[in-house]
N, C-alpha and C positions, 0 to 999 in steps of 0.2 A: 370420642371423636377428637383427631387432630388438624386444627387447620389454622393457619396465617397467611396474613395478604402477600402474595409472590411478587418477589420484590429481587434484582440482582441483588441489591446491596444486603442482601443477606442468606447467605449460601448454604446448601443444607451438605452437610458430611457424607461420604462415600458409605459411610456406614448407617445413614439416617433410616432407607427402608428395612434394615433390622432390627431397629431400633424400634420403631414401629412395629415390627412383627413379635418383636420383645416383652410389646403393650405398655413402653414407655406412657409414664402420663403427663410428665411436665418438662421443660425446657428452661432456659435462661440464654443469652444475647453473649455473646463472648467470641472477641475479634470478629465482627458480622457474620458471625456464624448461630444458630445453634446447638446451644449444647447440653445434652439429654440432663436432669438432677431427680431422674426418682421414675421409679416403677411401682407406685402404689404402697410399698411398703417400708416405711423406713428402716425400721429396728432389724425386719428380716434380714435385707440389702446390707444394712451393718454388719450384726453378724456373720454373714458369706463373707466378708471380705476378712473377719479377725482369724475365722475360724476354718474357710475353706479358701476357694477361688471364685475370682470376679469379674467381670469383662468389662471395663470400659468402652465409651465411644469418646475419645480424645482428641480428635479430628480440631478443633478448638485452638490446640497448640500448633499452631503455624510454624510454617519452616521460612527462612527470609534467607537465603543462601548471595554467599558474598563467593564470586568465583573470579581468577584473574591473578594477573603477576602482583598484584598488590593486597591480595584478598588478605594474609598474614599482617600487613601492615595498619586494616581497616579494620580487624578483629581488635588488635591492640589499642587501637586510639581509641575506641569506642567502649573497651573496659578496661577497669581502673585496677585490675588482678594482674600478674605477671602470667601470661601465656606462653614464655618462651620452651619451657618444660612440658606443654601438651601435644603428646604421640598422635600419629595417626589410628582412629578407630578409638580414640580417645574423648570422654565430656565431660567439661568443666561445669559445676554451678557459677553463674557471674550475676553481678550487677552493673548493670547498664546506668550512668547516670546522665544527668545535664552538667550543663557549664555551672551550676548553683551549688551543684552535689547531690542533687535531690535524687534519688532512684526513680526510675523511669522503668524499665522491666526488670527484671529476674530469670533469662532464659538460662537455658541448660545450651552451651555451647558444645555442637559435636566437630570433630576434623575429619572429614573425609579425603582428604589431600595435602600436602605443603598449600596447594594454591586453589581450594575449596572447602566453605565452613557452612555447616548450617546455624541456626540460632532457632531455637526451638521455644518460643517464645509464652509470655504472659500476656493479660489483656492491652497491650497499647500498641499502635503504628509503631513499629520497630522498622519496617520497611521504608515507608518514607524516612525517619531522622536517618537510616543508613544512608542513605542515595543522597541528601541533603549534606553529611558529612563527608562522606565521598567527593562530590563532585566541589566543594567549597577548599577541601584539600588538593584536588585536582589528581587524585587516583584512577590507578589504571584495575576498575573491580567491577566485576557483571554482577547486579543486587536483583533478585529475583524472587519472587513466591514458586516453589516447585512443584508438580505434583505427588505432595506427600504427605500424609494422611497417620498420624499416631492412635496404635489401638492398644489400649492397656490391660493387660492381665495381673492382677493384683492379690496376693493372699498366702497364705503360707502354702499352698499347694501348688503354685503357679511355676514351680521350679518343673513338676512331675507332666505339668501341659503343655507346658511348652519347648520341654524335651522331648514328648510323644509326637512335637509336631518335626522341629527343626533337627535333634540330636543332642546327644546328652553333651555336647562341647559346651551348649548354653549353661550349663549346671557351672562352669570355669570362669564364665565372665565377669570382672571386677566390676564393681560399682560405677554407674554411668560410663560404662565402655560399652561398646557394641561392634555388630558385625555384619557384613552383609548376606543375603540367604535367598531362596525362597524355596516355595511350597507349592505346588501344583501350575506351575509355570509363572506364579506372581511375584515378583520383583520385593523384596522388603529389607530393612535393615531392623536387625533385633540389638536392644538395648537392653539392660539391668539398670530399668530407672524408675520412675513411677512418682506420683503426688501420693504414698502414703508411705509407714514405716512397717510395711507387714512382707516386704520383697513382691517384687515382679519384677514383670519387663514389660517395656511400652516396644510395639510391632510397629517400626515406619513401613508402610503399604506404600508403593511407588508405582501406583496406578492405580488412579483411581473409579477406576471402568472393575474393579476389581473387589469392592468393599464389601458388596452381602456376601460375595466367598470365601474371603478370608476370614469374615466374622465365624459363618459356619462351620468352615473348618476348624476354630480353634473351638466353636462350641461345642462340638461332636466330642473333641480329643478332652473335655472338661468335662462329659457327663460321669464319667467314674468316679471325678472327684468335687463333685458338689458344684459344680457352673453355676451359675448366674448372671444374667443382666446387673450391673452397677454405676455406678458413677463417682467422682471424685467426691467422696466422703465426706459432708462437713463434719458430724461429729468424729473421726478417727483422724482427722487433720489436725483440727483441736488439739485432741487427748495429748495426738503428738507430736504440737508444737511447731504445724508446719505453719507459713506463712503464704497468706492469699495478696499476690501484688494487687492492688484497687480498694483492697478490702479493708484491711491491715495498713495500708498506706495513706498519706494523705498529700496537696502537692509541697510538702515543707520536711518530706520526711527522707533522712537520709540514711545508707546503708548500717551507721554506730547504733542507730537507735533501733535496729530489727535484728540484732543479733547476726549481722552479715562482716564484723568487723575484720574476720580471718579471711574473707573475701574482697579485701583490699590491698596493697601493696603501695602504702605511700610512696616508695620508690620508684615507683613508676614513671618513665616517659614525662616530662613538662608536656609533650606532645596530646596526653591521655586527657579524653574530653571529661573537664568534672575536677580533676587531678590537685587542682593548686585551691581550687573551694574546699574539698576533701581534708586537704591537708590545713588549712585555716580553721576546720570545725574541728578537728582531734585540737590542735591548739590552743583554740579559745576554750574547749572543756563542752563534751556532750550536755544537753537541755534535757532529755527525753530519754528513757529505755524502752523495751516491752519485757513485760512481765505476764503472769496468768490470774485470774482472779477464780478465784471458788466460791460461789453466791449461797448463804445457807439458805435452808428449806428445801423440802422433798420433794414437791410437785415444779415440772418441768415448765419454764416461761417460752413464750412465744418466742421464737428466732427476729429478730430486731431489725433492719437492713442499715437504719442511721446506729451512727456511733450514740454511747452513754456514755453520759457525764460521772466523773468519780471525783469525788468527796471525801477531803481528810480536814478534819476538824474546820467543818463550815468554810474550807476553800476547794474549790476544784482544781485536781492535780492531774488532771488528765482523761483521756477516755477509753470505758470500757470494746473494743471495736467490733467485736461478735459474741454470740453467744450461742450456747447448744445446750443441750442434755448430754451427760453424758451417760451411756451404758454401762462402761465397767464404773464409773465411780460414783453411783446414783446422786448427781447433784448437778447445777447448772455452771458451765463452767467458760470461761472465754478469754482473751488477751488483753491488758492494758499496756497505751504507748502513753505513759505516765512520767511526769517529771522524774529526776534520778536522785531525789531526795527519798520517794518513795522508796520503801525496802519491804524483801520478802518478809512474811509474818505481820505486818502491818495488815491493821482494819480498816475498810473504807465503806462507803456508802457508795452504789450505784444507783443512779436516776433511770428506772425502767418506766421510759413513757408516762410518766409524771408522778409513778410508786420509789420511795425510798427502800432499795435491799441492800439488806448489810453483806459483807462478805471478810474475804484476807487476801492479800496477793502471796503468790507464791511462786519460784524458778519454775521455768519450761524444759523441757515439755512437761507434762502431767504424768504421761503414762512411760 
């Protein structure tokens, strides 16, 4: 049985009554939303996704569309990348910062126009600071939530599903490009993007009166090849290194220290919000990297939610900020955003809820 107190402030996904028909068993809170993390079986649900094909409900990633004669101009000052080289049909990874430098999200930027963009976002109001920097610039940009609704197909098989639905032109799409489509009269834009490193594509649905059907129909076109219910994988994120903004982050943490540095363009705009703290912290010399740590011993610890403490010769150098089991590498394994004294091959000690485990740090991703 699923049930929460019905509340606006927290909206359920186009795709929630499939989800439920899926026999979803757990949820989590992200952008007041629900977002599905498990169907009963973990390890199953991992493997589908290494080895076959997986269905997300991603609805979770908001779209914050910036539309208007100035939309190009509010895309730029709000990231610290050079966007002048991004095509239409075209999506950047970006980081969005503050006036401090601190990262604030990490959406996936699409161009649907010279003069409309979506921002496909991670967990924080990305809408309001838009509208807030807009209007303080005094830009001429329409900042909106659309109806548009991300469903992910994930897995080495996801090429074969989601050419039986849309056409094998999808099998051509480069990395975070996309295109617009649909399927049985429903409106979507298909991308080659996804939260993990096993290929898919996230299905933007642009109606969302439309969600059990789309799911359907991509589950029907998956039964050949191993379908499943899934969700954004913590252990296969892990393995490979991806980064959860909230998770992984802290409020003092800025793009040098998460491995987003080639996601910067100091030359950017004095205009660009973040831009000139940006370029003060490359200056002054990084504090912090993230690294991976590999905890010994065979038996699998509990998933953590607070960061841990790590320990190099009786001082803490940083924290361990997740943890998982991992299945291909039988061992517990997670990210440190760790002084940058710290080096790969070094031993440290993590404080697991008030247990001393030893471990080594090591480059990312793992897998």
């Amino acid at each position: 049985m699923h049930s929460f107190t019905p509340t606006a402030r927290i909206r359920k996904s186009p795709f929630y009554r499939a989800t439920l028909a899926e026999g979803v068993t757990s949820f989590t809170p992200y952008n007041r939303m629900l977002m599905p993390t498990g169907y009963g079986d973990p390890e199953k649900e991992y493997w589908r996704l290494i080895e076959a094909v997986s269905l997300w409900d991603v609805a979770i990633e908001r779209q914050v569309e910036l539309k208007g004669r100035d939309a190009a101009d509010l895309v730029q000052i709000l990231c610290p990348r050079d966007l002048s080289n991004c095509a239409i049909g075209q999506g950047k990874y970006i980081a969005l910062c503050n006036h401090a430098g601190t990262i604030i999200n990490d959406p996936i930027l699409l161009k649907l126009s010279d003069q409309q963009y979506w921002l496909s976002i991670a967990d924080s109001d990305v809408l309001l600071w838009a509208r807030a920097i807009a209007a303080e610039r005094g830009l001429d940009v329409q900042i909106s939530e659309p109806d548009v609704s991300p469903l992910a197909v994930q897995g080495p098989k996801s090429d074969d599903v989601v050419a039986s639905v849309f056409g094998d032109w999808v099998r051509d799409l480069k990395y975070f490009w996309f295109q617009p489509s649909e399927v049985d009269g429903i409106p979507v834009a298909v991308a080659r993007s996804g939260w993990s490193k096993q290929g898919g594509f996230e299905i933007y649905l642009m109606d969302g009166t439309r969600g059990t059907d789309l799911w359907n129909i991509i589950r029907e076109a998956g039964q050949p090849h191993g379908i499943g219910p899934g969700n954004p994988n913590a252990c296969e994120r892990v393995e490979s290194g991806l980064l959860s903004f909230g998770g992984d982050t802290d409020d003092e943490t800025n793009p040098f220290e998460i491995r987003m540095e080639k996601y910067v363009d100091l030359d950017a705009p004095d205009e660009v919000v973040g831009i000139q703290a940006l370029r003060s912290i490359v200056s002054k010399g990084i504090k912090r990297h993230q690294l991976g740590v590999i905890l010994d011993g065979d038996v699998p610890h509990q998933p953590d939610s607070d960061w841990m403490s790590i320990w190099q010769d009786g001082t803490r150098s940083g924290h361990m900020t997740n943890c998982i089991w991992s299945y291909r590498l039988k061992a517990n394994i997670g990210f440190a955003l760790i002084s940058v004294d710290a080096k790969p091959g070094d031993t440290v000690t993590v404080d697991m809820a008030g247990t001393s485990v030893s471990g080594r740090l090591t480059r990312l991703p793992f897998v």
